[in-house]
C-alpha positions in Angstrom: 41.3 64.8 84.2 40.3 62.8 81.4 38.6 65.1 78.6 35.5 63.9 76.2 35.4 65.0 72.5 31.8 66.6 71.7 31.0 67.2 68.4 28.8 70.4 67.4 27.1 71.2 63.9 26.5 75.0 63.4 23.0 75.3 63.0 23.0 77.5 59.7 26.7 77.1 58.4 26.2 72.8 59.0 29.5 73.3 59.8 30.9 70.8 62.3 32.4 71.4 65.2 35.0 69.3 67.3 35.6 70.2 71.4 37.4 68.8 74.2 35.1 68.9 77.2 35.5 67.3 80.8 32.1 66.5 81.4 29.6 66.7 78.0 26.7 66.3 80.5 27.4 69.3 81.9 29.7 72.1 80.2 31.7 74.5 82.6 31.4 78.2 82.1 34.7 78.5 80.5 34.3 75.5 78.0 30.7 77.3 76.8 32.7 80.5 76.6 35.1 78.8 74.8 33.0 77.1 72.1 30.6 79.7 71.9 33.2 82.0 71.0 34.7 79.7 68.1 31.5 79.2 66.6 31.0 83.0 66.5 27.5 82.4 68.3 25.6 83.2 71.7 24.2 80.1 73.1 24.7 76.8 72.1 22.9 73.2 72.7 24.4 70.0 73.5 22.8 66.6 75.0 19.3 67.8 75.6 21.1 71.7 77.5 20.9 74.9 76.3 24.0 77.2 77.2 24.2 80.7 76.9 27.1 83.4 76.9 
């Protein structure tokens, strides 16, 4: 499976982010577990989705 780096800037740190995802249209559940966790954060939004813990 070919993977897709997403980029992600914390919304209060700016801090940015860099993820390996299969599919940045639409994140698994263990990807968004994954970054949420390494961004220390709940929920996270990427192209135009919300995802939540």
């Amino acid at each position: 499976m070919k993977k897709t780096e997403i980029k992600i800037t914390h919304q209060f740190e700016k801090t940015v982010h860099r993820f390996m995802v299969v599919n940045p249209e639409k994140l698994s559940n263990e990807e968004v577990i994954k970054i949420c966790k390494e961004m220390n954060v709940t929920s996270v939004f990427v192209n135009g989705r919300l995802y939540k813990l």
